[in-house]
C-alpha positions in Angstrom: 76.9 -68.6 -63.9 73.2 -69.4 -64.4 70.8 -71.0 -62.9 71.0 -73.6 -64.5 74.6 -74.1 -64.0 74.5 -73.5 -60.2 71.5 -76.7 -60.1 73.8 -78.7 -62.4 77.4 -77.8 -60.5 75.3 -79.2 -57.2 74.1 -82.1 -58.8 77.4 -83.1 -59.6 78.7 -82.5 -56.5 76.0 -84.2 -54.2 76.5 -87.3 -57.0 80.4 -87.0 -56.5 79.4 -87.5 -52.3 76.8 -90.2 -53.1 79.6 -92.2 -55.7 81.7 -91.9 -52.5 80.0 -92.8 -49.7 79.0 -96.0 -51.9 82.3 -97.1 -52.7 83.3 -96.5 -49.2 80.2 -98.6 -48.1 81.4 -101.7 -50.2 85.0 -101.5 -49.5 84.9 -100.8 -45.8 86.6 -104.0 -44.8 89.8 -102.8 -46.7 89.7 -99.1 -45.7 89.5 -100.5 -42.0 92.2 -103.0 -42.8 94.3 -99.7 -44.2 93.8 -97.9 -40.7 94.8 -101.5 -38.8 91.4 -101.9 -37.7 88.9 -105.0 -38.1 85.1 -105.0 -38.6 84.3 -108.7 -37.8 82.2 -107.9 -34.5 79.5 -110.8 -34.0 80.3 -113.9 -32.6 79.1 -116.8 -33.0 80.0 -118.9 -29.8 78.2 -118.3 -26.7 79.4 -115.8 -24.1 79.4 -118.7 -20.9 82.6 -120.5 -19.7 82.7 -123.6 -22.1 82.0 -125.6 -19.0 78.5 -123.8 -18.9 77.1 -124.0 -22.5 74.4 -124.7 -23.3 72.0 -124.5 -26.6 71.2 -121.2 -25.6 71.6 -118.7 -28.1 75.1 -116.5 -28.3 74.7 -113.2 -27.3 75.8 -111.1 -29.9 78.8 -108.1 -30.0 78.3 -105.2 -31.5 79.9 -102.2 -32.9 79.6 -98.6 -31.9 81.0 -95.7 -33.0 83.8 -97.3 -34.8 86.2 -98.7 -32.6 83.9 -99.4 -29.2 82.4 -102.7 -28.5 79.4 -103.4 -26.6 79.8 -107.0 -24.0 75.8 -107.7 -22.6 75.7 -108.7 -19.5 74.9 -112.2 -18.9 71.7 -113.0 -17.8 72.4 -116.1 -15.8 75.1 -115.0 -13.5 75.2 -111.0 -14.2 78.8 -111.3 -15.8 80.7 -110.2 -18.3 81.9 -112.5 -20.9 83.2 -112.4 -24.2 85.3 -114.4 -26.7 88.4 -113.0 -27.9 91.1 -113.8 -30.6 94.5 -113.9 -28.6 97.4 -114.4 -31.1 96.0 -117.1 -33.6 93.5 -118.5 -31.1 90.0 -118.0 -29.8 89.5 -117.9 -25.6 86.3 -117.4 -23.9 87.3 -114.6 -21.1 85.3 -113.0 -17.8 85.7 -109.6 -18.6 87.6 -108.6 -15.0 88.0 -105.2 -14.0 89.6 -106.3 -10.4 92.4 -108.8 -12.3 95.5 -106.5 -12.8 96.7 -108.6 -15.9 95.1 -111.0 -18.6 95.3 -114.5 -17.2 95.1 -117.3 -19.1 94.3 -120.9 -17.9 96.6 -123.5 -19.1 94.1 -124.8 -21.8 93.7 -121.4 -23.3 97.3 -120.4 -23.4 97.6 -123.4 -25.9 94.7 -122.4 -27.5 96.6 -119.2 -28.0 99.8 -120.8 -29.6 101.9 -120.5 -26.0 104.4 -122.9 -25.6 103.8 -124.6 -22.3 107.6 -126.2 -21.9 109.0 -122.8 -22.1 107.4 -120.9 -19.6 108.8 -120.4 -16.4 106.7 -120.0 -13.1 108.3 -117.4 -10.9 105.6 -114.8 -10.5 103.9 -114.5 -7.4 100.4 -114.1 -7.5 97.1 -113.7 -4.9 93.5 -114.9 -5.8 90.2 -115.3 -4.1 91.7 -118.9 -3.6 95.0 -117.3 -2.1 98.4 -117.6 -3.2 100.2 -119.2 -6.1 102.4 -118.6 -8.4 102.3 -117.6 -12.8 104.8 -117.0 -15.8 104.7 -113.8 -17.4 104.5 -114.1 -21.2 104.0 -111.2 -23.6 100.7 -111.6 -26.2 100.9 -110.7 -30.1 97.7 -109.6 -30.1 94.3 -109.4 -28.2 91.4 -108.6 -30.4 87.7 -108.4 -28.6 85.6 -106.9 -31.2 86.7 -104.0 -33.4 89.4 -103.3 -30.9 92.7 -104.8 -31.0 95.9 -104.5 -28.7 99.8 -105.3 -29.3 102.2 -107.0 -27.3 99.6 -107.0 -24.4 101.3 -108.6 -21.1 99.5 -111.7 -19.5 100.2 -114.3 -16.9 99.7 -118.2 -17.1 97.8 -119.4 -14.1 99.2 -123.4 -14.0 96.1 -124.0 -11.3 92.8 -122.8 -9.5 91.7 -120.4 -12.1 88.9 -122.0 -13.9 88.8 -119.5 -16.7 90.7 -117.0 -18.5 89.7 -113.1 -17.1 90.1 -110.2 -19.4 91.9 -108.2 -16.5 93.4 -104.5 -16.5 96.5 -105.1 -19.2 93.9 -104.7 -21.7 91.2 -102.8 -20.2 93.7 -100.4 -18.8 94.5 -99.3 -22.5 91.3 -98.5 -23.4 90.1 -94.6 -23.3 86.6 -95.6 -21.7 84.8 -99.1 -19.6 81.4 -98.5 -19.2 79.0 -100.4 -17.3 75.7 -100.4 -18.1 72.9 -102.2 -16.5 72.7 -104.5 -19.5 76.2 -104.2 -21.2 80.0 -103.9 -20.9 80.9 -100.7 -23.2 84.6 -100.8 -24.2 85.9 -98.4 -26.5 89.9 -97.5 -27.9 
């Protein structure tokens, strides 16, 4: 083989790579569907308790690496927060890494398509505010970011929790939680 059709055998194969990485480029939402993975990462509510809002601009969540999500740290009160989608719902969460379980206030568990009438209160639990009692219910899905989680188990909080935490039934599934001194790293 010439020169000529060594230069024109890698032409064609660095065009072949370009055609690709295009097409992959355009149709990334459905490859990432294929693999069972999203790519909707920015959100557009704001990252304080609904109770706290404010006109104050929502921080934004971003994507890195794939499936990782970075949470910034608040800059009012130094938490965590983020909105998830639990089951066909939306919830605003305090990313807790000291809550053993996901738990949900009343209002968000409806937001989340729980049936309130069905649950039954018969797990013991201890707060800051001291003892009360929750019902276990299983989750479809928890999605924060890129990542999302199965049949994740939670707890219903019927009083004194003020809002939902992001506790250790998700986080403990993840391969790495980061804290940095101006974001929450999460990554599956």
């Amino acid at each position: 083989m010439g020169m000529t059709g060594k230069v024109l055998r890698d032409v064609a194969l660095i065009g072949s790579i370009a055609l690709g990485t295009a097409y992959a480029a355009i149709h990334k939402d459905k490859i990432y569907e294929y693999f069972g993975m999203t790519v909707s990462v920015t959100r557009t509510d704001s990252a304080v308790p609904m109770a706290e809002q404010s006109a104050e601009a929502a921080l934004p969540m971003t994507a890195i690496k794939g499936v990782a999500v970075s949470i910034p740290k608040n800059k009012r009160d130094g938490q965590y927060w983020t909105s998830a989608r639990v089951n066909n719902g939306t919830v605003n969460f305090l990313v807790d890494t000291g809550a053993s379980s996901i738990a949900l206030t009343p209002e968000d568990a409806r937001r989340a398509g729980i049936k309130m009438n069905e649950l039954v209160y018969d797990v013991p639990i201890s707060t800051a505010a001291g003892q009360n009692i929750a019902a276990a219910v299983n989750l479809k899905s928890v999605s924060v970011g890129p990542i999302t989680l199965r049949n994740v188990r939670a707890i219903i909080v019927p009083e004194g929790l003020s809002t939902s935490l992001l506790g250790m039934t998700f986080l403990g599934e993840l391969q790495k939680v980061e804290a940095t001194p101006h974001a929450l790293i999460l990554r599956l």
